[in-house]
C-alpha positions in Angstrom: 0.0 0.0 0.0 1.7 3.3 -1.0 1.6 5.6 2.0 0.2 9.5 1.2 1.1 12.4 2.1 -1.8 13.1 5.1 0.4 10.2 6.4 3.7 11.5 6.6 1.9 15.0 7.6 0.6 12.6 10.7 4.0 11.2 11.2 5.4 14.6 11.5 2.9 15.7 13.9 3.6 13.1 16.4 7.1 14.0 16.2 8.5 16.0 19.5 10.9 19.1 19.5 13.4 18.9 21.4 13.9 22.6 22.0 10.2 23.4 21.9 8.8 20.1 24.3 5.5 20.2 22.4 4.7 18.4 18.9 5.6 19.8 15.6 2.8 22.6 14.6 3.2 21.2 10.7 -0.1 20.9 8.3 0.0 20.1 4.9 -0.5 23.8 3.6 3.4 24.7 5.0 5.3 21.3 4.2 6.5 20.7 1.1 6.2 17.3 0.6 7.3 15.4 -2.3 7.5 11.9 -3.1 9.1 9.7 -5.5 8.5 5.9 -5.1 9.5 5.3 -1.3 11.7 8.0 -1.3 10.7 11.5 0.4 12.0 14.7 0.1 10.4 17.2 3.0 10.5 20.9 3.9 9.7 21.4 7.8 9.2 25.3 9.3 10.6 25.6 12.4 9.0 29.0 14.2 12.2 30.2 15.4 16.2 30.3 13.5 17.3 27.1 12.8 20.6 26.9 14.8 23.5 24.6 14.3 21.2 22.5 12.3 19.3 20.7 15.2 20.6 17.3 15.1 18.5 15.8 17.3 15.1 17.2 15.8 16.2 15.9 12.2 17.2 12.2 13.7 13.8 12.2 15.2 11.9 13.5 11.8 14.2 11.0 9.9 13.0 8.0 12.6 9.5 8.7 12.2 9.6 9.0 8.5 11.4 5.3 8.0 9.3 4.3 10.7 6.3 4.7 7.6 8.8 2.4 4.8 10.1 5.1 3.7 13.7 6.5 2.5 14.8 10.1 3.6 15.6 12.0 0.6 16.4 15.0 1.7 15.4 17.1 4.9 15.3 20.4 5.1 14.2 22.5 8.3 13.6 26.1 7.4 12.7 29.4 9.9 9.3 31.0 9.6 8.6 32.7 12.9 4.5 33.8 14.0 3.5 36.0 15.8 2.8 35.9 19.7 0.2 36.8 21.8 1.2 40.3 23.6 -0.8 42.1 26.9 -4.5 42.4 26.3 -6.2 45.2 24.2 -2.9 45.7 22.2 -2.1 44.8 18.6 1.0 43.5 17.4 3.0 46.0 15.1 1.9 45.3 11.1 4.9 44.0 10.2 6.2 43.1 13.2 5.7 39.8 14.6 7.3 39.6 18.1 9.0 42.5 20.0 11.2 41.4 23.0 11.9 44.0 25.9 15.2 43.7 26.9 15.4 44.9 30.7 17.5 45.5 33.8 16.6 47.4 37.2 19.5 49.1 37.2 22.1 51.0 34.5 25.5 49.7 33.8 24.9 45.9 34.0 25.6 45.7 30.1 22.0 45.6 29.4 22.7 47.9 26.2 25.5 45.2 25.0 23.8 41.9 25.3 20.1 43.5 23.1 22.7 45.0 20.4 24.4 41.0 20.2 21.5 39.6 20.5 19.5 41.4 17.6 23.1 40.5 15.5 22.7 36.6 17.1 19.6 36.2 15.7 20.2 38.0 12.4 23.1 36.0 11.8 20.9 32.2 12.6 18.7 33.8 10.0 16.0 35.8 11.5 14.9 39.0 10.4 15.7 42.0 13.1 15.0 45.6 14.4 16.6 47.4 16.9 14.6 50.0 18.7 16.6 51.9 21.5 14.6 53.0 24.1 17.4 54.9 26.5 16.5 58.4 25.5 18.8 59.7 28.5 21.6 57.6 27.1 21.3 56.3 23.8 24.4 54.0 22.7 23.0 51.7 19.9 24.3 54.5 17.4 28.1 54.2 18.9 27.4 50.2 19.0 26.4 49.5 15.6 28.7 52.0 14.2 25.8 54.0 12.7 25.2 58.0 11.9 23.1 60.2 10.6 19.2 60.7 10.2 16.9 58.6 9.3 15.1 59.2 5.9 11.6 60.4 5.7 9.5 57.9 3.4 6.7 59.6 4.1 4.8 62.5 6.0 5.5 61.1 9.1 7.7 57.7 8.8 11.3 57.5 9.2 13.6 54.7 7.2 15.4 52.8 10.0 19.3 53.0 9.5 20.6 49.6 8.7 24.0 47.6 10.3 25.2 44.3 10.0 21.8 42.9 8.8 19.9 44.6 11.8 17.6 47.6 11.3 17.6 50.2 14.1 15.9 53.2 14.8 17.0 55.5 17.6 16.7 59.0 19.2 20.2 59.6 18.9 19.8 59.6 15.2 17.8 62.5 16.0 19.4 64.4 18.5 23.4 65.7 17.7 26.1 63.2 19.6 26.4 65.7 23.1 23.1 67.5 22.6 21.0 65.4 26.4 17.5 65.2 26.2 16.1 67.3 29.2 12.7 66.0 28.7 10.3 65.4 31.7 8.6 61.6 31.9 5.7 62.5 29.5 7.9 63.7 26.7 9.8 60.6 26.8 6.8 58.1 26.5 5.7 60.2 23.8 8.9 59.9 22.1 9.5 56.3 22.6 6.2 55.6 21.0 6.8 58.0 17.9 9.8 55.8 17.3 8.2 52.6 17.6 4.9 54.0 15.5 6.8 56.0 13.6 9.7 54.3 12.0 8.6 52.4 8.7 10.1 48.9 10.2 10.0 46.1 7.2 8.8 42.4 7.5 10.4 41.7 10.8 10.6 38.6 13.0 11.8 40.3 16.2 12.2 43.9 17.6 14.5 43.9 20.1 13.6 47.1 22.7 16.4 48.2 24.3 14.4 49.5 27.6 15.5 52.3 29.6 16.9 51.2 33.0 15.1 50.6 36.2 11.3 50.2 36.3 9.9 53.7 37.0 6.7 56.0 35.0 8.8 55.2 31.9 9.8 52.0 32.0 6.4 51.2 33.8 4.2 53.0 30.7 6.2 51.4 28.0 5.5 47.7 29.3 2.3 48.6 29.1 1.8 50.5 25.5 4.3 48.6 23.7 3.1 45.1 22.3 5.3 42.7 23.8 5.4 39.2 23.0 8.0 38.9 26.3 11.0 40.2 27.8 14.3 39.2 28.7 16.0 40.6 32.2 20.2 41.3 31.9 21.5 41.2 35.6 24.8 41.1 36.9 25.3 38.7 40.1 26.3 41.3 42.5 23.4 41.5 44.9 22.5 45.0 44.5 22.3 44.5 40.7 19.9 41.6 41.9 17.9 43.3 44.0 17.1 45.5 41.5 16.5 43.1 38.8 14.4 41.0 40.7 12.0 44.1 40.6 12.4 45.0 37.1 11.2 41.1 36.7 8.3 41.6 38.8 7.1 44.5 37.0 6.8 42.6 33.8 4.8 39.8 35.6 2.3 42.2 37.0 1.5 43.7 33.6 1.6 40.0 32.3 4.6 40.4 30.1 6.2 36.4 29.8 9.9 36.4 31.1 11.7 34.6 28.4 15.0 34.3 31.1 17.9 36.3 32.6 21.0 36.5 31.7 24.0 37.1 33.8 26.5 39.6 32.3 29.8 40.2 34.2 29.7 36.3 35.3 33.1 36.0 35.6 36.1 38.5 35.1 38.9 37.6 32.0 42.3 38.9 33.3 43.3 39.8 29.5 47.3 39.7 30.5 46.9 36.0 32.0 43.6 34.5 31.2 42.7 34.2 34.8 39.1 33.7 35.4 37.6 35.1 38.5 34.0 36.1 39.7 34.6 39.2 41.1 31.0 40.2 41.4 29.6 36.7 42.7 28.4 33.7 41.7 25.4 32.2 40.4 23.3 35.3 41.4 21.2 35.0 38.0 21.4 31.7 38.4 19.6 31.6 41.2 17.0 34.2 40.9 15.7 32.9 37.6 15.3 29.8 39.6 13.4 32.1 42.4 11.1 33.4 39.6 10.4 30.0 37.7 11.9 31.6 34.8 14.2 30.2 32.1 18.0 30.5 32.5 19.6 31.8 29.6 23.0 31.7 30.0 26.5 34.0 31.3 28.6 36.3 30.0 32.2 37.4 31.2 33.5 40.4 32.2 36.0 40.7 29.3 37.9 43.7 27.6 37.3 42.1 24.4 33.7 42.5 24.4 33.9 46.4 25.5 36.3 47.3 22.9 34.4 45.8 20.4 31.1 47.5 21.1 33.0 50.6 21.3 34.3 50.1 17.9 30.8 49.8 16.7 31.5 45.9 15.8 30.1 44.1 18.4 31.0 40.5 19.4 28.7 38.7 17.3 30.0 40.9 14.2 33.3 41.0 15.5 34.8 38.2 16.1 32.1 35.3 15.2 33.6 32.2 15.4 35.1 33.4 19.0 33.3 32.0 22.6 32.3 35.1 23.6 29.7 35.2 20.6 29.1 31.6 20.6 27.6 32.5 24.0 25.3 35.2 22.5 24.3 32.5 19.9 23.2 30.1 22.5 20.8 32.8 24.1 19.4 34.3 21.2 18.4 30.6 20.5 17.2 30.1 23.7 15.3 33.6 23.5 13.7 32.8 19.9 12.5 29.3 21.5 10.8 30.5 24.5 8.7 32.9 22.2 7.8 29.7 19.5 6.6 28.1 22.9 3.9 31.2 23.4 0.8 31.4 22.4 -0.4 32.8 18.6 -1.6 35.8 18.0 -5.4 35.7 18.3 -6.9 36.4 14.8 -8.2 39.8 14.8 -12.2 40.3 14.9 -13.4 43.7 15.0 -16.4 44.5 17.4 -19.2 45.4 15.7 -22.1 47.8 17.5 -25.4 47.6 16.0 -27.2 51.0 16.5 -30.3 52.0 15.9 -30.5 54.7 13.1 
């Protein structure tokens, strides 16, 4: 009996991602399925970069494919990210699937750093990226990404993100001349931050990463709240007052029911760059443990190295920098974890206007 193609389609469903936990979310609208004899050739979205080439989900595909009498021709896994449900009465973006806050409670904990690599992390597995910087008192994406200038008007009111190293960005600093400060009052700023996010004629993007201003006052508080987030992500150092403070930033997201997709701990270790000496300087585990507190995801550590400051300051950050280095490799890994948590989320609800009858 020649087996069909709802078969292998049921196959595939039963199969389990080992990233995700849950079933493959495959019909037979977005597999392309083609077979020849007993031999099948198969295209499988993934909805989140396919990174270093997921052995272990293709052995399982391949298993349950023999399992049916057939040959594997060939396999091929592609990316094609949804969108995510974000807080209740917002909208996602139009052509922005999933925006992902990236927080701290605190300034200096390299929070700016890890959302510039990260954006780069996932454009490089594939992914489509903006990069929104949300610091109007300090904005450093411009310096990071090595990027000048003013965005271009396309229209009455929409400005033509700048582009770098495959990321799109938008930021007030384009705006604003290099040692000009913004003396705005908490108002002004929301109103600005939303300008750029409304404002800026983002393309067909699979994540905005928000680089969020630090700590979790009026501004930080009213831009979890107006911006539709799919989830955040909290950077933390694992010094205890760093913790202390990121443990709130945390909480704030949870009470306007923003998912935690993890914390990262920057500064995990410091690099001696004369001797290579390794030494946690700050503490151990801090991030460790509070993601554990929380019942959030762990996302992984960063070091305290000069190599990763000089290269941000060069505008060619790690990821760009120096690629194949363990420094990046580490950004990979979270970017992947990141992109994973959000394909576990829930879709997007399909959009259904409320209609009010009135009598005329």
């Amino acid at each position: 009996m020649s087996i069909t193609t709802d078969q292998i389609v049921q196959a595939l469903c039963a199969v389990t991602d080992p990233n995700t936990k849950k079933k493959l979310p495959v019909t037979a609208k977005d597999c392309d399925i083609t077979l020849q004899g007993n031999t099948v050739s198969v295209t499988v979205p993934l909805g989140y970069p396919v990174h270093k080439g997921q052995p272990e989900l293709t052995k399982r595909i391949e298993t349950a494919l023999q399992a049916l009498g057939l040959q594997v021709g060939t396999l091929h896994l592609v990316t094609r990210v949804q969108s995510h449900a974000v807080q209740s009465g917002l909208r996602s973006l139009p052509t922005v699937r999933n925006i992902i806050a990236v927080a701290s409670g605190k300034g200096g904990v390299g929070k700016s750093t890890t959302a510039v690599n990260l954006a780069l992390a996932l454009s490089a597995q594939g992914a489509r990226v903006g990069l929104l910087d949300a610091d109007i008192y300090g904005p450093s994406v411009p310096i990071m990404l090595g990027l000048s200038g003013k965005p271009r008007m396309v229209s009455d009111n929409l400005m033509e993100p700048l582009q770098s190293q495959g990321v799109y960005a938008n930021s007030i600093g384009f705006l604003i001349g290099d040692d000009a400060p913004a003396i705005w009052r908490g108002p002004m700023v929301t109103q600005a931050l939303m300008q750029l996010l409304g404002q800026t004629a983002w393309p067909d993007l699979d994540y905005l990463i928000v680089d969020m201003p630090p700590g979790t006052g009026d501004i930080a508080l009213t831009l979890s709240q107006k911006v539709p987030l799919t989830g955040a992500v909290i950077v933390t150092t694992p010094q205890d007052l760093a913790l202390a403070d990121a443990r709130r930033g945390l909480a704030m997201f949870q009470k306007v029911n923003v998912p935690v997709l993890g914390v990262v701990e920057n500064m995990s270790t410091h690099v001696c760059s004369q001797c290579g000496h390794v030494e946690p300087i700050f503490g151990e585990h801090g991030g460790r443990t509070m993601a554990a507190d929380f019942n959030v995801p762990w996302l992984g550590a960063l070091p305290l190295k000069m190599s990763i400051r000089e290269q941000t300051d060069s505008g060619r950050p790690t990821v760009s920098a120096d690629p194949s280095g363990p420094e990046a490799a580490a950004y990979h890994d979270i970017a992947a974890r990141v992109a994973i948590a959000v394909a576990t989320l829930p879709a997007e609800p399909a959009f259904k206007p409320t209609v009010v009858a009135r009598k005329t």
